[in-house]
C-alpha positions in Angstrom: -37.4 -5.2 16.2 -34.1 -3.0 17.1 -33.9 0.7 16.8 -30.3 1.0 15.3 -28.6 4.7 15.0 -25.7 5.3 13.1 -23.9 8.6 14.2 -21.6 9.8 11.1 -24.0 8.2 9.0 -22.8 10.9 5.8 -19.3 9.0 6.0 -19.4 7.5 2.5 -16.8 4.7 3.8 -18.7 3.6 7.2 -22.4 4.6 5.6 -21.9 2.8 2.4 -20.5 -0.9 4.4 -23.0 -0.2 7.1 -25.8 0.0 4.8 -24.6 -3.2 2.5 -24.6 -5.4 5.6 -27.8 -3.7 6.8 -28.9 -5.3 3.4 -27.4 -8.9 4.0 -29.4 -8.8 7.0 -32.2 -7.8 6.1 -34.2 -10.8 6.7 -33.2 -11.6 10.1 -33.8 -7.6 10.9 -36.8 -6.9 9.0 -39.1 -4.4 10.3 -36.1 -2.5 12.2 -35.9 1.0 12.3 -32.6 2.4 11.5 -31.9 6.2 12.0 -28.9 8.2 10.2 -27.4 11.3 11.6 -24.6 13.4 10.4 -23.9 16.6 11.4 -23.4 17.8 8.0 -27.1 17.9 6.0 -25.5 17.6 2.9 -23.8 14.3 3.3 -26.7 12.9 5.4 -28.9 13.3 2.7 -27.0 11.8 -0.3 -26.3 8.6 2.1 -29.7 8.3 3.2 -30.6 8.6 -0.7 -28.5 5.8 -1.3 -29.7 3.6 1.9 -33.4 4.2 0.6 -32.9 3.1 -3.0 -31.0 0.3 -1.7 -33.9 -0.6 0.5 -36.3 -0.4 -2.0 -34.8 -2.6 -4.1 -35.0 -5.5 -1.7 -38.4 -4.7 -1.0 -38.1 -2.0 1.9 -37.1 -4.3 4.9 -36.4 -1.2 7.3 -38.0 2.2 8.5 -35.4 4.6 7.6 -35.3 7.8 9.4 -32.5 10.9 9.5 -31.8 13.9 11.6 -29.1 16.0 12.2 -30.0 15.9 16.0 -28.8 13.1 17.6 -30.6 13.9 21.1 -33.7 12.8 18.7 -32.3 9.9 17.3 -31.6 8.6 20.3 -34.5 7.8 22.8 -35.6 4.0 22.4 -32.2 2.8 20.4 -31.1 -0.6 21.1 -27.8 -0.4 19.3 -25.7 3.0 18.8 -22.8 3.0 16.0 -20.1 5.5 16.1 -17.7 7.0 13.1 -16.8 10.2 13.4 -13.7 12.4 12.3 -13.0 15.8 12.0 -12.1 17.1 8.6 -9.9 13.7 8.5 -7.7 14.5 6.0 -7.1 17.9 6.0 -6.5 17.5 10.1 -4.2 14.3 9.7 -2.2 15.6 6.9 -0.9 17.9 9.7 -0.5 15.1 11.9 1.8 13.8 9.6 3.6 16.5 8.0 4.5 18.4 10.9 6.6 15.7 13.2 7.6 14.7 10.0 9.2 18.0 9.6 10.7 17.8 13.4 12.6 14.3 12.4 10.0 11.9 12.8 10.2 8.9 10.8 6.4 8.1 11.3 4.8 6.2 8.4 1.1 6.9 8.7 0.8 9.3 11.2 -2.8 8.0 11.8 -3.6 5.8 15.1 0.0 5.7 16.8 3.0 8.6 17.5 2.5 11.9 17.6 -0.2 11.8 14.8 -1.9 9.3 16.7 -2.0 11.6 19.4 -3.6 14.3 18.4 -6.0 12.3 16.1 -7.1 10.6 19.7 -7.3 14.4 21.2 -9.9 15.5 18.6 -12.0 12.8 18.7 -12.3 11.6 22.2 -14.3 14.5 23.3 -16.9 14.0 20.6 -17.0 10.6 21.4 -17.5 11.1 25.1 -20.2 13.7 24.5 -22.4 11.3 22.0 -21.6 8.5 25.1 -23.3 11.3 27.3 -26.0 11.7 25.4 -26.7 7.6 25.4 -26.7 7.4 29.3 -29.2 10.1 29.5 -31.5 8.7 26.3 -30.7 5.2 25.8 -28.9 3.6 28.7 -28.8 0.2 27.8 -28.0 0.4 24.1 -24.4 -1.1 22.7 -22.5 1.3 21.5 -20.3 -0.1 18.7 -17.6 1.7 17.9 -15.7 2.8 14.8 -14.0 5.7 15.5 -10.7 6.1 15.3 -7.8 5.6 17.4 -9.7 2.7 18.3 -8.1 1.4 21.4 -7.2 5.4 22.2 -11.1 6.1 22.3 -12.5 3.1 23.6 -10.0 3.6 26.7 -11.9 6.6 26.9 -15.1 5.0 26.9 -13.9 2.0 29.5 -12.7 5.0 31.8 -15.3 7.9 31.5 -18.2 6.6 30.0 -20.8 4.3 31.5 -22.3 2.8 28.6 -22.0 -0.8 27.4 -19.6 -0.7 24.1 -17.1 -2.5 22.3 -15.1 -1.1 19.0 -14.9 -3.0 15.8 -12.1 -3.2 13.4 -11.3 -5.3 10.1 -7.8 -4.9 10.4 -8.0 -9.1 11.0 -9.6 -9.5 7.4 -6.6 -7.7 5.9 -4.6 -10.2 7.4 -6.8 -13.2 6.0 -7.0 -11.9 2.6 -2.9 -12.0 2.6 -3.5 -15.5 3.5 -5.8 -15.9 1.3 -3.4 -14.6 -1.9 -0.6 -16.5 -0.8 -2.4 -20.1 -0.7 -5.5 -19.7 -3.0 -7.8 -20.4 0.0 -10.8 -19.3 -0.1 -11.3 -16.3 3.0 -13.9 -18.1 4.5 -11.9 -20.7 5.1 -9.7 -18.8 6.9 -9.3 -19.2 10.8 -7.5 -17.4 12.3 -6.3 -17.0 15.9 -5.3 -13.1 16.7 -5.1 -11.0 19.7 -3.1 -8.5 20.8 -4.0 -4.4 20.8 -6.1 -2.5 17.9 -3.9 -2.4 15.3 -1.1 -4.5 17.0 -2.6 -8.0 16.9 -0.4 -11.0 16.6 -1.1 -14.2 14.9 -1.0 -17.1 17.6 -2.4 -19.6 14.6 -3.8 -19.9 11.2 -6.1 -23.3 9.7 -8.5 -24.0 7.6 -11.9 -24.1 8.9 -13.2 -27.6 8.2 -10.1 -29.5 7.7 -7.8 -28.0 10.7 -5.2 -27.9 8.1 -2.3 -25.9 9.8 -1.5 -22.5 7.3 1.2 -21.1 8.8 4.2 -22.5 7.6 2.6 -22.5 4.0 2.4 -18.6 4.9 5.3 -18.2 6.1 7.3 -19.9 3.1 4.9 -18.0 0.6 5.6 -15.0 2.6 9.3 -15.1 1.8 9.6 -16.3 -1.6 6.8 -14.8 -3.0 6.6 -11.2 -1.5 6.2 -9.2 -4.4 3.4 -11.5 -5.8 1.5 -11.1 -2.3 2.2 -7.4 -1.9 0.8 -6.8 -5.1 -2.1 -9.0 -4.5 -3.3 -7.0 -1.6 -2.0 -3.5 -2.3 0.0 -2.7 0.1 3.6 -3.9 2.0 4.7 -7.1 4.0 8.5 -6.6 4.5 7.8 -5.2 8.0 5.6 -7.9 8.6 7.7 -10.7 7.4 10.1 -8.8 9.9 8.6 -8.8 12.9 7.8 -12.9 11.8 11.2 -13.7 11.7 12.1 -11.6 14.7 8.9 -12.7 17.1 7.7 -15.8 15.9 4.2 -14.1 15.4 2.6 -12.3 12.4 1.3 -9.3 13.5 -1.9 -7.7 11.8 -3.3 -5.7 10.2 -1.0 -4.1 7.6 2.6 -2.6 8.1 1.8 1.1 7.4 -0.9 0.9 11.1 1.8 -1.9 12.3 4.7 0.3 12.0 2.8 3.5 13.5 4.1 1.6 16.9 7.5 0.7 15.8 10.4 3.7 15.7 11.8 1.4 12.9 9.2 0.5 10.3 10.0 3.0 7.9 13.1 1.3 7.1 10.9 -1.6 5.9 7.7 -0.1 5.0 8.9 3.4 3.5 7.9 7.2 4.6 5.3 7.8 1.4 2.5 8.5 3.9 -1.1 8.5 3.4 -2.0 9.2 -0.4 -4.0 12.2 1.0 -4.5 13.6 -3.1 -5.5 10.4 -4.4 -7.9 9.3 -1.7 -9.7 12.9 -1.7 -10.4 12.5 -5.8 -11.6 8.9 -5.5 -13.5 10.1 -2.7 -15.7 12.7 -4.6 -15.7 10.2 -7.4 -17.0 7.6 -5.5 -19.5 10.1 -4.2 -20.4 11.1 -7.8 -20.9 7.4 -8.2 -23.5 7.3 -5.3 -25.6 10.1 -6.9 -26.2 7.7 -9.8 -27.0 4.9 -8.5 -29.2 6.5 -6.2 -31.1 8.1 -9.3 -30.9 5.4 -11.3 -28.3 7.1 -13.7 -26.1 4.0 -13.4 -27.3 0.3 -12.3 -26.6 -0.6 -8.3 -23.3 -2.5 -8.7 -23.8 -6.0 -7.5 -21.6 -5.5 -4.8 -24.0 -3.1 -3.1 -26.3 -6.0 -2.2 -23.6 -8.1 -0.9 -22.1 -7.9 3.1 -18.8 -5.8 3.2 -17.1 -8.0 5.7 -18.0 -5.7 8.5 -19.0 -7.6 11.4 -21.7 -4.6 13.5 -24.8 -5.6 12.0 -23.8 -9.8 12.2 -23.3 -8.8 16.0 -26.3 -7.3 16.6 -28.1 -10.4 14.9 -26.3 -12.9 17.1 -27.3 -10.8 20.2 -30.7 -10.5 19.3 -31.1 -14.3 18.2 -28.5 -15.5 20.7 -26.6 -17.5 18.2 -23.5 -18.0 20.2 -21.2 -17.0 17.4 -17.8 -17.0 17.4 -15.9 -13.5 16.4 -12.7 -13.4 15.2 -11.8 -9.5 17.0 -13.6 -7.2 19.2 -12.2 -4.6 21.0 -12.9 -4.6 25.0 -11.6 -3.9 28.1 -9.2 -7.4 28.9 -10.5 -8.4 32.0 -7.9 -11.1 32.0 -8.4 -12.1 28.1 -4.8 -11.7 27.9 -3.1 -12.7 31.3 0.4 -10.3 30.6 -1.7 -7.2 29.6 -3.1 -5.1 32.1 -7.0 -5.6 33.4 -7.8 -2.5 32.1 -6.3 -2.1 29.2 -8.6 -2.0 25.9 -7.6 -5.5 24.2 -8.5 -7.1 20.8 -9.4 -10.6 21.2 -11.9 -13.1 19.8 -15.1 -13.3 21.4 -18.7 -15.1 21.4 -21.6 -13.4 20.9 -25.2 -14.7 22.4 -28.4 -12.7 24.2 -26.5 -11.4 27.3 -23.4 -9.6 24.8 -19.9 -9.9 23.6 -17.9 -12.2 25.7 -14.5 -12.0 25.4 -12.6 -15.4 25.6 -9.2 -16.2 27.8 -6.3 -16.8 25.9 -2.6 -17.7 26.5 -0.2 -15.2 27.5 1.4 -13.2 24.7 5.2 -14.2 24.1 6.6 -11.9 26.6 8.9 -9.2 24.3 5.4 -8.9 22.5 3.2 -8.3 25.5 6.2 -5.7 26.5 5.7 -3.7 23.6 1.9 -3.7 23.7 2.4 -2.4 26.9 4.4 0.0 26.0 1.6 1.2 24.0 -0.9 1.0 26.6 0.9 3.1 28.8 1.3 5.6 26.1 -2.8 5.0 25.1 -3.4 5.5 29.3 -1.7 9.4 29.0 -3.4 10.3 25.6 -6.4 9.8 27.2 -5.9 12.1 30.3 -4.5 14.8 27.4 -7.5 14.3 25.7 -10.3 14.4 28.2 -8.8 16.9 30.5 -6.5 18.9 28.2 -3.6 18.6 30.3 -0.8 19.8 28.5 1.9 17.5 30.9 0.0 14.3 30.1 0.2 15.1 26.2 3.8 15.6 26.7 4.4 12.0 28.6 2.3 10.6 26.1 5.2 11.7 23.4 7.8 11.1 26.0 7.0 7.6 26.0 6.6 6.7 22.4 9.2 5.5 20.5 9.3 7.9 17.5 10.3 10.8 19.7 14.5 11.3 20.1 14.4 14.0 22.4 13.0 16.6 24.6 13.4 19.3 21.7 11.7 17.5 19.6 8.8 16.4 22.0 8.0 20.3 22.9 8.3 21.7 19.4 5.8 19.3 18.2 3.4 18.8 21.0 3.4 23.2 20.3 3.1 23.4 16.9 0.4 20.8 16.5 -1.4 22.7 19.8 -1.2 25.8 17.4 -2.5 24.2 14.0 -5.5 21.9 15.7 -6.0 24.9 18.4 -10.0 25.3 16.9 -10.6 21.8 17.6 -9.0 21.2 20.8 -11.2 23.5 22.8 -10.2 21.2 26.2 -7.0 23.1 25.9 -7.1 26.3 27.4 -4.8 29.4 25.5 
């Protein structure tokens, strides 16, 4: 059975979905060995804690191992899964207050505009060194990754890495589960046809699985005179959404706050609050507090513990290693001609199937053209992040904010692209003073 690493395994979000679909699995990957690494001890042990009791409670299905060396977590892995971040919210708060501050109407300052940029900057590196480390140790393991700007550090991958890999997202199941509120379908019955970029996927069509029923003009008519309901329903907005519906003929996926991170003019539809940066860091140590009790047995294991989180790494690595053929609903991948208008190169998210020899990426129909023009937009912003990011090349990192369309002016561009140097300057070490 499959050695499996997971690198940024003390992540409460990635360990704790990881770990419940590790569970769901468990019988068609019993005997696996699965090793978790972090390079912080602290937060590898109290997920490896929790991973344990877990496993003992379904009767130990997996050898569970942890180091924080991941050159001795590596030799003999089969599959390699990636989540890092460096002090996320600390570091994107910055990201998102300071071109804020310069006039940019940004509304998550995560994955796309400046924020995005320098997000991609801190991370690619890391990436690209772990990537390193699998050539030398374990050159013919997947790599999955999680890490985010996904398209941003997969391009990096596709261009300076050698390894096999694709990146994962759920962003399609937030999409569904709108769907799902508006029709009171079930969201395994569901189908849905996407592709697009990470982040900026469009909606080509929507049935039910079984009957073929055709969803979207339901959707579509729920989606305008129901909105509130739906919003409510999934926690978070649809007016941009609705939007770009009207405007494009497509819904695009997988929310409107990492929608509108490509759009100069989402805020207008889906507000400047941000990130809720104060209430995500106290349910965060909440939810870690939570972990410690279950782990001791202080509280019960919540029944949701034992069931899959709708993360599709562990299902993938199933259907390679018992070439089911399964169908995938989004993978990130280099196009290869997936998407005819979209560059070769580019890092596309498109539906794939998944047997013995890999993840197979399937040919679609060309994206209406005004869509495929701003995708590539963003791929030729995604194509000069990268060169900022692997070679710190100040010019690049100023083309890359040349060319998105947040930025107004040149002003603006260089008093950014400096004082976002200055505040990330300790983790940006590509950079020279």
């Amino acid at each position: 059975m499959p050695k499996i690493v997971l690198i940024g395994a003390g992540s409460y979000a990635f360990g704790t979905a990881t770990f419940r679909d590790l569970i769901a699995w468990r019988e068609q990957l019993r005997g696996s060995t699965i090793v978790l690494v972090d390079v912080n001890p602290d937060a590898l042990a109290l997920m490896a804690g929790f991973l344990r009791k877990l496993n003992a409670t379904v009767g130990d299905p997996y050898v569970i191992e942890t180091t924080t060396d991941r050159r001795a977590a590596l030799p003999g892995a089969d599959f390699v899964l990636i989540s890092i971040a460096v002090q996320r919210n600390r570091l994107w708060r910055l990201d998102w207050e300071i071109p804020l501050k310069h006039g940019v109407k940004h509304v998550l300052g995560e994955n796309g505009g400046p924020g995005g940029l320098f997000h991609a900057m801190r991370n690619i590196p890391i990436v690209l060194d772990i990537t390193r480390d699998v050539e030398a140790l374990c050159p013919e393991a997947l790599v999955i990754n999680f890490t985010n700007p996904e398209g941003r550090v997969c391009q990096a991958l596709n261009r300076y890495s050698k390894v096999k890999f694709i990146g994962l997202c759920h962003g399609i199941d937030m999409m569904r589960r709108a769907v799902s509120a508006a029709l009171d379908v079930p969201l395994e019955e569901i189908d849905a046809l996407a592709y697009g970029i990470n982040h900026f996927s469009w909606v080509r069509t929507l049935r039910r699985r079984g009957t073929g029923e055709d969803l979207y003009p339901a959707f579509n008519q729920a989606a305008h005179e129901r909105l509130p309901e739906l919003e409510a329903a999934v926690g978070h907005s649809l007016k941009l959404s609705r939007f770009l519906m009207d405007t494009y003929g497509m819904w695009p996926l997988p929310s409107d706050d990492h929608v509108g991170e490509y759009l100069s003019y989402a805020w207008e539809l889906a507000g400047l609050e941000g990130y809720p940066f104060d209430r995500v860091d106290r349910e965060s140590e909440d939810f870690k507090a939570d972990i410690r009790k279950w782990t001791s047995g202080e509280l019960p294991l919540p029944e949701w513990a034992l069931t899959p989180s709708g993360e599709r790494a562990i299902a993938i690595i199933a259907g390679i290693l018992y070439n089911t053929h399964q169908y995938e609903l989004a993978v990130n991948l280099p196009n290869n001609g997936y998407i005819p208008n979209l560059p070769d190169d580019a890092i596309v998210e498109v539906p794939v199937i998944v047997d013995a020899a890999g993840v197979h990426g399937q040919r679609l129909e060309p994206l209406p053209e005004p869509i495929a023009a701003m995708c590539r937009t963003q791929i030729a912003v995604i194509d000069r992040v990268v060169e900022a990011g692997v070679h710190g090349d100040r010019h690049a990192a100023l083309q890359a904010l040349l060319l998105d369309p947040h930025i107004t002016s040149t002003t603006q561009a260089e008093a950014i692209l400096a004082e976002l140097l200055e505040a990330h300057r300790e983790f940006l070490p590509q950079f020279k003073p």
